[in-house]
C-alpha positions in Angstrom: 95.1 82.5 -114.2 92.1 84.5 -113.3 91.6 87.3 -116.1 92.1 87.6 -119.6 91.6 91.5 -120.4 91.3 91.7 -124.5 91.9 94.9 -126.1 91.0 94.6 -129.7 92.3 98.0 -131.9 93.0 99.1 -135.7 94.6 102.5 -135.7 94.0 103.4 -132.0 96.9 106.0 -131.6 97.2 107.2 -128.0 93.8 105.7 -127.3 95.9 102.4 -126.8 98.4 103.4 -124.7 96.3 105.4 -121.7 94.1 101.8 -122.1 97.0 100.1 -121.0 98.5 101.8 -118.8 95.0 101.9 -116.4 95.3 97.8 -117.2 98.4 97.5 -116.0 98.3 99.6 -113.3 95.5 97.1 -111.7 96.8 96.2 -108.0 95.6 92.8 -108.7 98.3 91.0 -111.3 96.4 87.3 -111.8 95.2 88.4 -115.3 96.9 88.4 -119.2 96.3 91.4 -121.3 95.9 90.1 -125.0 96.2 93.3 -127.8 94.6 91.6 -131.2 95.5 93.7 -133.5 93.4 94.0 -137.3 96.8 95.5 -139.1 97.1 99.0 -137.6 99.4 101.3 -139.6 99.6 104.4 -137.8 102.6 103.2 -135.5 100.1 103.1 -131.9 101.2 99.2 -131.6 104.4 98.9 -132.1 105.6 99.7 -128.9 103.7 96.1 -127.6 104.6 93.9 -131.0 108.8 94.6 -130.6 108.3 94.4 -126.5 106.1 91.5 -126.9 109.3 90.0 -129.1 107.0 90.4 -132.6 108.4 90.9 -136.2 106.4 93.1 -138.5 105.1 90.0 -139.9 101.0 88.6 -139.5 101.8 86.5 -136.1 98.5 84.3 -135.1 100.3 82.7 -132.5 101.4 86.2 -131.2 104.6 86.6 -128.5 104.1 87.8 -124.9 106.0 89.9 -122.5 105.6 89.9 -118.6 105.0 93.6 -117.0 105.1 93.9 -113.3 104.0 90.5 -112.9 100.7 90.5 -115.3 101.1 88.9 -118.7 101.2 90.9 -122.8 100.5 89.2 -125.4 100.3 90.7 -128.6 99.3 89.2 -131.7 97.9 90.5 -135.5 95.9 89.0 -137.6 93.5 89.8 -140.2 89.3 89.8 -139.5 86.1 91.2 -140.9 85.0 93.4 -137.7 85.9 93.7 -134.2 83.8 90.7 -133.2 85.5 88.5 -135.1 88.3 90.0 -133.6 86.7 89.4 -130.3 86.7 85.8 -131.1 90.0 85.2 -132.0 91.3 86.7 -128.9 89.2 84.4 -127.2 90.4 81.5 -128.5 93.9 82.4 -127.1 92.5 83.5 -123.7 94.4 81.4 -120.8 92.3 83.3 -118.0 89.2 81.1 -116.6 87.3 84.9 -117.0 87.5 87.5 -119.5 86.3 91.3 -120.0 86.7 93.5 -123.1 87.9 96.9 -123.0 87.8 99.1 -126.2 90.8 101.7 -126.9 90.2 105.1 -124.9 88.7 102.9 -122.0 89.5 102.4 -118.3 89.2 100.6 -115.4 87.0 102.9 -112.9 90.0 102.3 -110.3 93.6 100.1 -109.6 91.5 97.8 -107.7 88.8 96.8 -109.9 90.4 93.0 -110.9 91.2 93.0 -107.0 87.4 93.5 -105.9 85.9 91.3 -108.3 88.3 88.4 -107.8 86.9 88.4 -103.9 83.5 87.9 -105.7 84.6 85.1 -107.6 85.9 83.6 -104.5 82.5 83.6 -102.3 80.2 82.5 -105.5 82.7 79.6 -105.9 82.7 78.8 -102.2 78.6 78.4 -102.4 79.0 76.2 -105.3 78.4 78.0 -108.0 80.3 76.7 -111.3 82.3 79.3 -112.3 81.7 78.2 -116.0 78.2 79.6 -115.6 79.2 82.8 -114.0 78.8 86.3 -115.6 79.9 89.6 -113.0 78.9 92.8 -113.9 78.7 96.6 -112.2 78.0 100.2 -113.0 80.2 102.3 -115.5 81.3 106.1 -115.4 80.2 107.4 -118.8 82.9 110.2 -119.7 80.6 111.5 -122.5 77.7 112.5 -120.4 80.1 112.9 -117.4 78.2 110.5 -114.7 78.5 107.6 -113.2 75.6 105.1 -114.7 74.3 102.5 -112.7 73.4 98.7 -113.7 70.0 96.3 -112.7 70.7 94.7 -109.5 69.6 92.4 -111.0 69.3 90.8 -114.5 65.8 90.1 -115.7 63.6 89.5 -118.9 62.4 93.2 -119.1 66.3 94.3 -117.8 67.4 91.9 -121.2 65.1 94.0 -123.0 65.5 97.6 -122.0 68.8 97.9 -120.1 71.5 95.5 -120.0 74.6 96.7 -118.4 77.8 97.9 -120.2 79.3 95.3 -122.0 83.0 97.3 -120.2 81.5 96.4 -117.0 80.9 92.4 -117.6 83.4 89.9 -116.6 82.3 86.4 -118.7 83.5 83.2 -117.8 86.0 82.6 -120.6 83.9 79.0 -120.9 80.7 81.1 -122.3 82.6 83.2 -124.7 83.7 80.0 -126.4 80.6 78.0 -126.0 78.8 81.1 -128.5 81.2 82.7 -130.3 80.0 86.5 -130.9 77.5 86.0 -134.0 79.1 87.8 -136.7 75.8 88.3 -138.5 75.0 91.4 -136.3 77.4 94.0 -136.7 76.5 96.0 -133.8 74.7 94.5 -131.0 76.5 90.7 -131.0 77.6 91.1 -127.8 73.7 92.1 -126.6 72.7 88.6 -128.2 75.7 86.9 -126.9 74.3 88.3 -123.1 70.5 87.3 -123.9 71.6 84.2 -125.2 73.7 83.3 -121.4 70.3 84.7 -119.8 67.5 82.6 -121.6 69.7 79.8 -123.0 72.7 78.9 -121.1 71.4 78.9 -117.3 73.8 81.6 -115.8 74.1 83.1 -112.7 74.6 86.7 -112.9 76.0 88.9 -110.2 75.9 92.6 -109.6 79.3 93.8 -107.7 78.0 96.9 -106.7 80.9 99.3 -108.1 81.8 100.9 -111.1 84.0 98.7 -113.2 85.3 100.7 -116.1 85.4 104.6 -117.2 83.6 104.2 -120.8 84.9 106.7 -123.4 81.2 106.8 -124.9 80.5 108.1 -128.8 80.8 104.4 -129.8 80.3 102.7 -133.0 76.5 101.5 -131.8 76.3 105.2 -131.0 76.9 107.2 -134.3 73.7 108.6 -136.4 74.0 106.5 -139.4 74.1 103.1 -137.2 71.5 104.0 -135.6 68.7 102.5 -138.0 70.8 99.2 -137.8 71.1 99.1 -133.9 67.3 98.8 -134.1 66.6 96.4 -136.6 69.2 94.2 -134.8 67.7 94.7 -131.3 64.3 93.4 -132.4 65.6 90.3 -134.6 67.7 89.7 -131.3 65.0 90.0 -128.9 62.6 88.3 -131.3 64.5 85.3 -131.0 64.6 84.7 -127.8 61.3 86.2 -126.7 57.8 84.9 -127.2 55.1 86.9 -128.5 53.4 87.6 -125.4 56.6 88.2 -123.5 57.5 91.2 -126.2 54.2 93.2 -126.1 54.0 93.2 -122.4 57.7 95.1 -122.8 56.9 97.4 -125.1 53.4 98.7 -123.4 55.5 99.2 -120.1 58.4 101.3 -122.8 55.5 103.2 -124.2 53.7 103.9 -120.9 56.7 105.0 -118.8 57.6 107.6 -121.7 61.3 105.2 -122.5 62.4 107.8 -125.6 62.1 111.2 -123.2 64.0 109.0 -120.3 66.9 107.9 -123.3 67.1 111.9 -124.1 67.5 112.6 -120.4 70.0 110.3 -119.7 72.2 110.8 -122.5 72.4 114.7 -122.0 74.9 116.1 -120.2 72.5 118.5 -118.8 70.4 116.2 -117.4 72.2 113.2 -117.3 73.6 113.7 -113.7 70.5 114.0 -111.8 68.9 111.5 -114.3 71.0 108.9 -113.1 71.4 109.6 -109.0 67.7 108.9 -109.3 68.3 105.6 -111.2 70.6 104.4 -108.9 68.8 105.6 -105.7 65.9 103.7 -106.9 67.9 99.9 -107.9 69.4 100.8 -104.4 66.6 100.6 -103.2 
């Protein structure tokens, strides 16, 4: 199986269901969906647990269903945070590759899974191992309403400023199990999970070109009172696996090219449209 797509939720209401159904309507049907579930009461799962054959009992092992050919599994199970949610599903992943979609996001169009599976197939035909292998593309944001476009290609300064969307990453399922998501980080584990495949783990990254999912924005990283946190952890992250030297040639080239006024611009809705055609003219380019 190609594609394990993991939906973690805890009270998602509807948020769930129009997830699904853009997963499920993929034209591509190599993949499993796994739903880990933290104990949601407000009734949003239980559609999947009594198709997916599940009692209202904790299941770890979880049942599955088959839906137009593509695989459900649905399993709950208790855990301190959505990464070690993220973990758990995981370690129950059957697909050699794996992307994570929150509740309330999309898949930019039916043939997302169809596209990227073609790219799979021409790095593995040059030899690349497929274990080391991390795919990635733009994003629409629906907040700001614009499509937002991702480094053609990964660097040290792209690790520090800009990485792209964790919606629009496919992982090899091999490097999600090799490091875990770090629970110590409550915010950004997935950004050291990414720096650590960069400057640790030797892969090769790939930049499909296309928008991969339609991100709900407003996230958890994204409220006011995690915003204080989303800092510290970025520079214990980026401390750790950047020198010295490496760090304050970053920050002079943040401070010079005026990075806070560009973060306003392209997080308004006003200017967010315009900001971003010239960002992705110019990584065209």
């Amino acid at each position: 199986m190609r594609f394990s797509i993991i939906v973690v939720c805890l009270n998602p209401g509807q948020k769930l269901k129009s997830t699904m159904d853009s997963i499920l309507g993929q034209t591509c049907r190599d993949f499993e969906v796994i739903i880990k579930d933290g104990g949601s009461k407000d009734g949003s799962v239980e559609p999947w647990r009594k198709s997916t054959g599940t009692d209202g009992s904790v299941e770890p092992e979880g049942r599955s269903m088959e839906s137009g050919g593509a695989k459900v599994r649905f399993f709950q199970e208790k855990d301190t945070g959505i990464y070690d949610a993220m973990n758990q599903a995981v370690s129950r992943a059957e697909g050699e590759f794996v992307l994570f979609m929150n509740c309330g996001d999309a898949f930019y169009s039916r043939e997302v899974l169809e596209r990227t599976k073609v790219f799979i197939e021409v790095q593995e035909a040059a030899g690349v191992n497929p274990d080391r292998l991390v795919l990635y593309g733009d994003i629409y944001n629906r907040k700001v309403g614009a499509r937002v476009a991702s480094a053609p290609a990964i660097t040290g300064f792209t690790c520090y400023r800009n990485i792209p969307c964790h919606q629009s990453c496919i992982y090899s399922t091999a490097l999600c199990r090799e490091k875990p998501f770090d629970q110590q980080y409550r915010i950004r584990a997935d950004y050291d999970h990414f720096l650590w495949c960069f400057y640790r783990a030797g892969v090769r990254f790939v930049n499909m070109g296309f928008p991969v999912a339609s991100y709900e924005g407003g996230g958890y990283s994204e409220s006011k009172e995690n915003k204080k946190r989303n800092k510290q952890e970025h520079r214990l992250i980026t401390e750790t696996y950047m020198g010295k030297g490496e760090l304050f040639r970053y920050r002079a080239v943040m401070a010079c090219t005026l990075a806070p006024l560009r973060s306003a611009m392209a997080e308004s809705r006003v200017f967010s449209g315009v900001y971003h055609w010239l960002k992705g003219r110019m990584y065209r380019r």
